[in-house]
N, C-alpha and C positions, 0 to 999 in steps of 0.2 A: 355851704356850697353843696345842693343836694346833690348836683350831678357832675361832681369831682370824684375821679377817681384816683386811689394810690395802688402804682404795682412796683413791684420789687422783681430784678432778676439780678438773681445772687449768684455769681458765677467765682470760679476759681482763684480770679488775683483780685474782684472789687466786688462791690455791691453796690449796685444804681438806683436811684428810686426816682421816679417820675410819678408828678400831677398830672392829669391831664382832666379837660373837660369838656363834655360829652356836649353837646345841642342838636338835635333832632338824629340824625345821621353821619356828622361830624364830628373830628375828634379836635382841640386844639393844646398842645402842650403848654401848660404853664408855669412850670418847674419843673427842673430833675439837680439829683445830687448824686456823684459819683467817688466813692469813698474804696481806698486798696484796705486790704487781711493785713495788720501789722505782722501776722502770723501765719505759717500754713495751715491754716484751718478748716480750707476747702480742698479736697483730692477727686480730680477726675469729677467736678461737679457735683460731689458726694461733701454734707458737710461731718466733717469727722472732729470740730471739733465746737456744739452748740455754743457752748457759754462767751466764747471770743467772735462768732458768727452775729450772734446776738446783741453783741455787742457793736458792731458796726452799725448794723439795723437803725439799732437806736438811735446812731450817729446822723444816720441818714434821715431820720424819720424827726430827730428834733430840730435837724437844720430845715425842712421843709416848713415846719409849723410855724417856727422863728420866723421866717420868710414871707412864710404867707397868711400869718395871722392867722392860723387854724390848729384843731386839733383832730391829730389822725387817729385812728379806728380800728381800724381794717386796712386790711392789703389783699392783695391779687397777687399770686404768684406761680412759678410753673416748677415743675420737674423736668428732669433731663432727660428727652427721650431715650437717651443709651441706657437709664434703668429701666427700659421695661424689656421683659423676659417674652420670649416668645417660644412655643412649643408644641412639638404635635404630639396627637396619641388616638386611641380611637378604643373602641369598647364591640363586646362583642355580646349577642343574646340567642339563647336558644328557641327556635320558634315550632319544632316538631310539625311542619308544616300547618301548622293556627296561622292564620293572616293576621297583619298586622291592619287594624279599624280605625284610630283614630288619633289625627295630628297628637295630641298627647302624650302617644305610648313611646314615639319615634322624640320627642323631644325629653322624655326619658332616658333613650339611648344618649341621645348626646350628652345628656346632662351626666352620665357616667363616663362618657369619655372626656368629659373637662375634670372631674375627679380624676381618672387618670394621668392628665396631665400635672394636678396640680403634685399628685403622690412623685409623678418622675423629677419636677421639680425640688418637691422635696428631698427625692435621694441624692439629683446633681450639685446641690447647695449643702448636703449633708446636713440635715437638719432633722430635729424632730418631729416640730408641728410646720401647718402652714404659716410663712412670713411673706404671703404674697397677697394680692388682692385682684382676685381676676379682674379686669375693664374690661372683655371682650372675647368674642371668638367666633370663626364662621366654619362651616361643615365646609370638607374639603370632597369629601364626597360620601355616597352609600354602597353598600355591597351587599349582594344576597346570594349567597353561597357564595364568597369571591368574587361574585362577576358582576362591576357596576352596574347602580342602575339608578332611575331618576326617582324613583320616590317608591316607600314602602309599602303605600297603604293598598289592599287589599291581595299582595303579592305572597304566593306561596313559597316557601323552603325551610331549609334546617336551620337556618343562623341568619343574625341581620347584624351586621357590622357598619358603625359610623368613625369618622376621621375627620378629628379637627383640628383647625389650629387654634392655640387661644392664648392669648396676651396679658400679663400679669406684669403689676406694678410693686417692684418691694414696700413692706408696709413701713420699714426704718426711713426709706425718702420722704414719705407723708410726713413719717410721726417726729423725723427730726427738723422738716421745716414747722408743723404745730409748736414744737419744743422752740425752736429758734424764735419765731414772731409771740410767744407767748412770753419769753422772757424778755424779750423789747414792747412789752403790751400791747401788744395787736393781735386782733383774731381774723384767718382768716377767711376772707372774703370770698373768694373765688380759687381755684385749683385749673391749669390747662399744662399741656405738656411745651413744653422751649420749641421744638420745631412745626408744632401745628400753630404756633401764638403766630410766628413768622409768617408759614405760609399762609394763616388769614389773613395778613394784611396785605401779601404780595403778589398773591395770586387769587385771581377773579375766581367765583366758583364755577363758571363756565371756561374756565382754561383750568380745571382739577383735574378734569378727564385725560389731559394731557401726561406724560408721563417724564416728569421733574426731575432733577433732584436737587435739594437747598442742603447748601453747605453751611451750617455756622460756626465760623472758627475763631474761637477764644483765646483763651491763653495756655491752658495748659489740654483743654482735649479742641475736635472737630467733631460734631455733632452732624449726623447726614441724616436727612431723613428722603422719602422718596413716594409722589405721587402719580397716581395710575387710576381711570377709570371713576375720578370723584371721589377717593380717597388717598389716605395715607399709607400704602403697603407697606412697607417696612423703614426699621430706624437703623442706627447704627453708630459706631463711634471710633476714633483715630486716636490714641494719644500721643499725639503729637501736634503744635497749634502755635500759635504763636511766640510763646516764649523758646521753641524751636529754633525761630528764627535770629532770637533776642543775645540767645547764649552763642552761636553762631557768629556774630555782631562781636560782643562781648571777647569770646575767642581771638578771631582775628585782628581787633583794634588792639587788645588790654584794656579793656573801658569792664567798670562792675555794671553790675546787672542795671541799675537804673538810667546810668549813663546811655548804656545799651540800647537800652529801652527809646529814650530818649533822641538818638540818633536816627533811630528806626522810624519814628514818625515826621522827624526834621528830613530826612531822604528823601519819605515818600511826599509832602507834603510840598517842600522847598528843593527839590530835584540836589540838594546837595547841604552838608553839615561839616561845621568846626568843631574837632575835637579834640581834648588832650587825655593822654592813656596813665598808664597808671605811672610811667617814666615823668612824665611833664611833659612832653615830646606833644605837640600841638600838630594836626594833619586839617587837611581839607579834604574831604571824598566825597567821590561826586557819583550819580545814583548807580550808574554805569558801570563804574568800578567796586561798588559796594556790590551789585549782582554778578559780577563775575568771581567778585571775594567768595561772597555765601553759597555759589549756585548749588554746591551737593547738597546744604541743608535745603534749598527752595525744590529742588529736584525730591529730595527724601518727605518733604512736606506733601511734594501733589503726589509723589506715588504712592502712598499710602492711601489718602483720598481716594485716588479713582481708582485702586486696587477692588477699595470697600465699595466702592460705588459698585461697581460690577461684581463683585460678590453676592449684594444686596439684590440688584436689578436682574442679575444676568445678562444681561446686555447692555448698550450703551443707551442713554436715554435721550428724552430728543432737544434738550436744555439744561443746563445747572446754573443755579443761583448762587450768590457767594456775601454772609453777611458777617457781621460779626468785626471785629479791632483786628485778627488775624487775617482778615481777606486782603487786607494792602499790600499784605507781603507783594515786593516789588515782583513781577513777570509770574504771578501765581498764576492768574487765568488762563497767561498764553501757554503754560509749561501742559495743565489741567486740559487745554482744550487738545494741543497738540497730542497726549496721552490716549484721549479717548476717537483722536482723528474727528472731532467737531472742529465748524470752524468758528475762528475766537467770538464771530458774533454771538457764539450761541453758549459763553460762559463770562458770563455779565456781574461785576458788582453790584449791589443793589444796596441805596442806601436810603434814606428818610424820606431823600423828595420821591421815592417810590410808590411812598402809603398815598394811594387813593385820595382817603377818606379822611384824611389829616389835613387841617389847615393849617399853612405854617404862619408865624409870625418873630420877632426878635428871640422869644426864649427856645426855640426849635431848635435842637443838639442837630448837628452837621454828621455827618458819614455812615457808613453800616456799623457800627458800633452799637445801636442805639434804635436799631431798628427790633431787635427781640425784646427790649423790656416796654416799647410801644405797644407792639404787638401782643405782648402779655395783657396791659390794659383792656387793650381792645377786643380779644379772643373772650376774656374774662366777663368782660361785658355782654357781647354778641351771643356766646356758647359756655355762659361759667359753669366749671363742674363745680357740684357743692358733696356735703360730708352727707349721709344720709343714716339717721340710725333705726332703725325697727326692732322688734322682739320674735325671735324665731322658738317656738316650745320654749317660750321664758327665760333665754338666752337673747342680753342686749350685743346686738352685732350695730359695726358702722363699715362704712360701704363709701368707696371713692365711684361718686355719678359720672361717668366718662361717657354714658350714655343710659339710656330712659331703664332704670330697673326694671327685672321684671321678679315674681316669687322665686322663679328658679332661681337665678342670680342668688337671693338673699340666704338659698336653702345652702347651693354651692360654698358659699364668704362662712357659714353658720357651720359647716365641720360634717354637717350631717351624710352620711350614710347615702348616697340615694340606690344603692343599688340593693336596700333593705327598706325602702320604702313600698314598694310594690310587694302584694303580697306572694307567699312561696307558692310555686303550683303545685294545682294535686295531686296528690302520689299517683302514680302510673301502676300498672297491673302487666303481670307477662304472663300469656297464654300459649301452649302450642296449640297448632294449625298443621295437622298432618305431617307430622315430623320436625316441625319449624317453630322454635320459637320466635312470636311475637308483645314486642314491647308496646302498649297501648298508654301515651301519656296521658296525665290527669289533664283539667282545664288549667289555665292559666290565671298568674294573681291578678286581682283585680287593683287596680290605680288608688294611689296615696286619697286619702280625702284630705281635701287644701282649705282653711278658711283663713280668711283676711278679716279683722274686726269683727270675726263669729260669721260672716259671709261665706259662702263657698265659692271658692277662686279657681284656677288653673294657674298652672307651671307658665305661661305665657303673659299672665294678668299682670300690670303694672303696679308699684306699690307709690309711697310716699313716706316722708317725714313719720315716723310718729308711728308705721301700721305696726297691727300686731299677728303676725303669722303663727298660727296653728299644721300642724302638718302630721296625720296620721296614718300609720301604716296602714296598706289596703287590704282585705278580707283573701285570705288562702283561696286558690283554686279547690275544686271538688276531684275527686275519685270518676275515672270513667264511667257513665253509665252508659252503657251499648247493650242492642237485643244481637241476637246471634243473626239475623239475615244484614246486621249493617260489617260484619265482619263478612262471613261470607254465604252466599247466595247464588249457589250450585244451579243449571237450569235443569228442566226435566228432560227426560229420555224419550225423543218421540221414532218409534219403528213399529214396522208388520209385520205381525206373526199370522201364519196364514191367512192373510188376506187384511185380516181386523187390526186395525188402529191402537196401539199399545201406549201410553203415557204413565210412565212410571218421573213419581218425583223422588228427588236422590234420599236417601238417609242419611240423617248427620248425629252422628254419636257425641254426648260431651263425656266425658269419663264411662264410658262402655255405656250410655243409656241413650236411647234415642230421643232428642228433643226437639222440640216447634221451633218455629223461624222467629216465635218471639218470646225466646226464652233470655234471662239476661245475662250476659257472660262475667263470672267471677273469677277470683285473681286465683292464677293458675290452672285453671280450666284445658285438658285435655280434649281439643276439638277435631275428628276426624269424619272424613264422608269416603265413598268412594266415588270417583268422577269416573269409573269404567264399569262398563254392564257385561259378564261373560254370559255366554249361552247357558251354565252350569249355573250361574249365581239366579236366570231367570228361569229356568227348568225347576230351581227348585221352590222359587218363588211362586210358580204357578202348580206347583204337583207335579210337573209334565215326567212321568217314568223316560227315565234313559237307563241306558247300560252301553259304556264302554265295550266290557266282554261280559262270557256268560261261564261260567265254568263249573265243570263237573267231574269227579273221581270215580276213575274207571278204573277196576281194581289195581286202589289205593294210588294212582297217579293222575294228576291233575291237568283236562280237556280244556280246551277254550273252544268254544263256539261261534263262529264271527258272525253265522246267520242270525244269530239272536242278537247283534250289539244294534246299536239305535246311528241312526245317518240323519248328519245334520246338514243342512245346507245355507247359506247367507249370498242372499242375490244369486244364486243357481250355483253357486259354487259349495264342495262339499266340503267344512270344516270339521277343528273339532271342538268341545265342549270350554275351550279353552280360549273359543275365538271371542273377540272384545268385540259389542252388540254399538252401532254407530247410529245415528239420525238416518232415517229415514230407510236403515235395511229393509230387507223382506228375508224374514226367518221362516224355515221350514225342518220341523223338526220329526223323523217318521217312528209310529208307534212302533212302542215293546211287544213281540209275540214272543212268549215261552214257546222255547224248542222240543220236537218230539225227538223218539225214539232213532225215527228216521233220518232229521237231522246229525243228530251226533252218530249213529254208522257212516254217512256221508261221510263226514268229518274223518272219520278214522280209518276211511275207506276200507269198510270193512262188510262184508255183506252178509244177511242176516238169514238168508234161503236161498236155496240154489232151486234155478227155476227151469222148464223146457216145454215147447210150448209145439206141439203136436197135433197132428188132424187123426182123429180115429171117428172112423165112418163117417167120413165126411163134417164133422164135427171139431172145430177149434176147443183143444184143451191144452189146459196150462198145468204140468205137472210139479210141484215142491216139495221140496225134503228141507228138515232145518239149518243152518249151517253155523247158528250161534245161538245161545239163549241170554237170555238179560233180564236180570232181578234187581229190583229194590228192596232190600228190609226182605227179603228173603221172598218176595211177591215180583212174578215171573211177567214184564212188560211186553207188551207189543208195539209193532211200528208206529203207530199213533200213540202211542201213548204220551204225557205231558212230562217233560224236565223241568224240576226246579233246583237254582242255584245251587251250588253245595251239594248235588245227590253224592249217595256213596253208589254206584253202579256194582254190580259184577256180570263180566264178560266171561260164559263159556262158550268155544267156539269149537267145532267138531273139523275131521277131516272130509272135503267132498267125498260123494262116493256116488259111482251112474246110476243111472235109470236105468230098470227093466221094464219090456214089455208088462207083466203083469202089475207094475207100479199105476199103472192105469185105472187099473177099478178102484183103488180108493179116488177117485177124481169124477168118474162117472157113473150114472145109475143105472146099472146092470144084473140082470140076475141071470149068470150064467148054468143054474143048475135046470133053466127052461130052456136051454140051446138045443137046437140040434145036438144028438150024441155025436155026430160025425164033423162036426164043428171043427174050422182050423184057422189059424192064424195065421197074418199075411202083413209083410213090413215092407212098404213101400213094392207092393205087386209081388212080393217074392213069399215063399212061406217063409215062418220062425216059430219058436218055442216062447214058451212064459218068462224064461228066465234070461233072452239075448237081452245083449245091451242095446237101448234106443238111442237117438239126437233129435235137435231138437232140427223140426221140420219133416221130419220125419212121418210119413202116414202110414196109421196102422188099420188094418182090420180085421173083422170076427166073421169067417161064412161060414 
């Protein structure tokens, strides 16, 4: 029978196994066998105890063959969706402002935040190594510098942070169903999870996008999973299920557990059951009063439920499905819909004659009981996940296919490192920059080299059965190399100095030396300019003589001169040497004259002859007597004469003393020994002698 298939869902109180056979598009069941745990052997859908699990298997698997004159293989089977681990985490990289180039680098980051995740797992499970097997993960979002954003590539900043979620399957659920069908001699076939086998067969893929949730309730857990948007968002699990309601049952009447059992489906089934308790005592209860018996446990059952549902969801959703032996529980649905304020149409059992794609016939099992291990078939067929082994650096890894592997994947399941895949970057250099220092990083590592069967691959490339992955750390970044105009790049100085056009470009010292704009900067490099031009710093750039003041020792005390200091002006205003030269001034700067003699009397207001300026014979004379003397180095100056800085002066100064008439002939040229003898002297019309005292203005004469 080529296209018979056998799938097993092995749950808590039995293990079912159904044939079914495939033709084109349809499914048609044509066996199943349903066999209870002499033993608690299964917990919460976890089998804890192979050898006696195994043993059922068997049971199931050789009543099939007997029946239908075959012999089995292989099975299909699923895991419970409430083992899978779900978990966030996110990773963070430093980018020194380097843009991020290419899809690659960013699917790097993530692929460190699912190590992340897997490391948190491993500390919440307290373990040592990984015991999980990632199936999956989506980016929850990105961040560059904190502040989301839609994609990394060519985006500057310090830091690029990813956040995922990612879904991991314990590796003991695998390895203990392999262990359980391998000692009933079966390998197998196929792997899909309990509540996705369900919802393919119950819901169209054009009703996924809808937002579900399917109840499966068993015996001892409720299995919730929930879809949104074309997939399965999240699972979940209650323990609490039908045997809930059993012992409940059980309680109330005195009936033991099978009896229980027993009555619970005779209720639901026949609206009413005979029973005798453990007295002898014989009752009839009818469905009515069996729900007002049990109602706190039926009550404890659905709250639970759509506690989880809405923990899961967060809100209410826009339907719930309900399969499984424990959805009969009597007034479930109504208790379930009333809870979540749906109304009851929209919490529906759902049982066999639901599947689509199935055609029924005599050996079609009746009610939701029997709709997840169909569905395991069918899932398994449709979408089977299979084992996948590869060789990662010479390390055999195998890999549960929940969906299309890719290298990353394989690198992630393989242990490895990836945030020591990429190589280290270049060591960075710190320079100062006028007082500051600056950290100048190296380049960045460059990307793992990937080859698949000696191929070069990427982290996104799909693998298969059999590959053999090579994975090599990627080559160190380099050492900055930068010229000193890409650090910094001072502009020039453009202003007028008398009139002409000045363009000074800046100097930039690296350790006291002055260097080109393409010299190269090395680590710890001493870089300074000046970005301010004073009048003083271009006076002396140009030669241009200034002087502040001029000063000179006049016995042995020290003169300042202010006729001699230099007057600067910027855009007509007078500054001073001190004033910072901007774009576009107009500097004017006025020459050095070395001060005379007569300067610095000025100065000291001191006067160096006493003068008086008289008319004799009608003739203007200017009479002078000395009234100070002044030497250099013992060399006697006159009013003209030139100061230089630093002289040592000596000042003698006399007492005035008048003028007489005869003070005249040294001033005039006269030869009075040819006068007239009778000759007389005349001051201002009046007579006088040689020796009166004169003023000035004074007119004198000789007749």
């Amino acid at each position: 029978m080529p296209n018979t298939m056998f799938a097993l869902d092995i749950g808590t109180r039995s293990v079912t196994g159904i044939l079914l056979e495939m033709e084109e598009s349809t499914y048609q069941v044509l066996d199943y066998v349903e066999i209870e745990h002499t033993e608690r052997s299964m917990r919460d859908g976890q089998i804890h105890h192979v050898v006696a699990v195994a043993e059922v298997i068997k049971q199931v698997k050789q009543l099939l063959e007997e029946r239908n004159n075959l012999t089995l293989h292989k099975a299909c089977v699923a895991a419970a969706g409430r083992s899978l681990k779900t978990t966030k985490a996110k990773a963070t990289i430093t980018l020194n402002n380097q843009p991020i180039t290419e899809q690659e680098e960013i699917k790097h980051i993530e692929l460190l935040a699912v190590q992340e995740a897997q490391r948190n797992l491993i500390k919440e499970e307290k373990q040592d190594t990984l015991i999980h097997y990632c199936v999956g993960y989506s980016v929850l979002k990105y961040q560059l510098d904190n502040e989301e954003i839609g994609s990394f590539i060519d985006q500057q900043g310090e830091t690029a942070t990813v956040q995922i979620i990612a879904t991991f399957l314990p590796k003991i659920v695998v390895e203990s169903l392999l262990a359980a069908l391998q000692r009933a001699e079966l390998e197998m076939e196929a792997l899909t999870l309990e509540p996705i086998a369900a919802i393919q067969v119950l819901i169209p893929k054009s009703m996924r996008r809808l937002n579900v949730a399917l109840v499966d309730i068993g015996a001892g857990t409720s299995d919730i999973a929930l879809t949104d948007q074309g997939t399965v968002i999240a699972y979940g699990m209650v323990p609490v299920a039908g045997d809930e309601i059993t012992e409940a049952i059980s309680d109330q009447y005195l009936l033991d557990f099978p009896k229980a059992e027993q009555m619970k489906r005779q209720i639901v089934n026949e609206g009413e059951a005979q029973i005798e308790d453990i007295l002898g005592f014989k009752t009839v209860v009818t469905y009515n009063q069996c729900v007002e018996d049990i109602r706190t446990s039926i009550n404890r059952l659905s709250d639970q439920i759509t506690d989880e549902i809405l923990r899961l969801n967060e809100k209410v959703p826009r339907a719930i499905m309900l399969v499984g032996g424990g959805s009969l529980t009597p007034e479930l649905s109504k208790n379930i819909a009333a809870k979540l304020d749906l109304p009851e149409n929209r919490v529906a059992i759902r049982s066999i004659e639901a599947i689509a794609d199935l055609r029924k016939n005599d050996q079609t099992p009746q009610g939701p009981a029997f709709v997840t291990p169909i569905g395991i078939a069918i899932a398994a067929s449709q979408n089977p996940v299979h084992y996948v082994t590869v060789t990662v650096n010479k390390k055999r890894i195998r890999m549960f296919e929940m969906k299309k592997l890719t290298v990353g994947d394989c690198i992630i399941q393989s242990g490895i490192d990836t945030n020591k895949l990429y190589g280290k970057p270049g060591a960075g250099i710190v320079i100062n920059v006028n007082g500051r220092d600056m950290t100048i990083p190296g380049s960045v590592g460059q990307p793992p080299l990937i080859y698949v069967n000696s191929e070069s691959a990427s982290l996104d490339d799909f693998i298969k059965n059999g590959d053999i992955i090579e994975v090599q750390t990627g080559a160190s970044g380099d050492s900055p190399c930068l010229r000193l105009n890409e650090i910094v790049d001072p502009p020039n100085l453009n202003f007028y100095y008398e009139s002409e056009l000045i363009t000074l470009p800046t100097k930039i010292f690296v350790n006291g030396t002055i260097r080109n704009r393409d010299y190269i900067i090395q680590d710890q490099d001493n870089i300074e300019w000046k970005d301010k031009l004073t009048v003083q710093d271009f006076s002396e750039l140009k030669s241009i003589p200034t002087k502040d003041v001029f000063y000179v020792y006049v016995n042995n005390r020290e003169y300042t001169i202010p006729e001699a200091s230099t007057t600067i002006h910027i855009n007509g205003l007078e500054v001073s040497k001190e004033n910072i030269i901007s774009n576009k001034d107009k500097l004017e700067i006025s020459s050095f004259i070395s001060p005379t003699v007569s300067d610095l009397l000025r100065h000291l207001d001191t006067e160096m002859e006493q003068t008086c300026k008289i008319m004799f014979n009608d003739s203007s004379v200017v009479l002078r007597q000395p009234l100070a003397l002044i030497y250099r180095n013992n060399e006697q100056l006159s009013m003209d004469s030139l100061l230089y800085e630093g002289d040592q002066i000596q000042l003698m100064e006399d007492v005035p003393k008048p003028f007489i008439f005869q003070d005249v002939f040294r001033f005039i040229s006269l030869d009075i020994y040819n006068l007239d003898p009778g000759f007389k002297l005349y001051r201002n019309d009046r007579p006088t002698s040689f020796d009166e005292i004169i003023q000035p203005g004074d007119r004198l004469e000789i007749k």
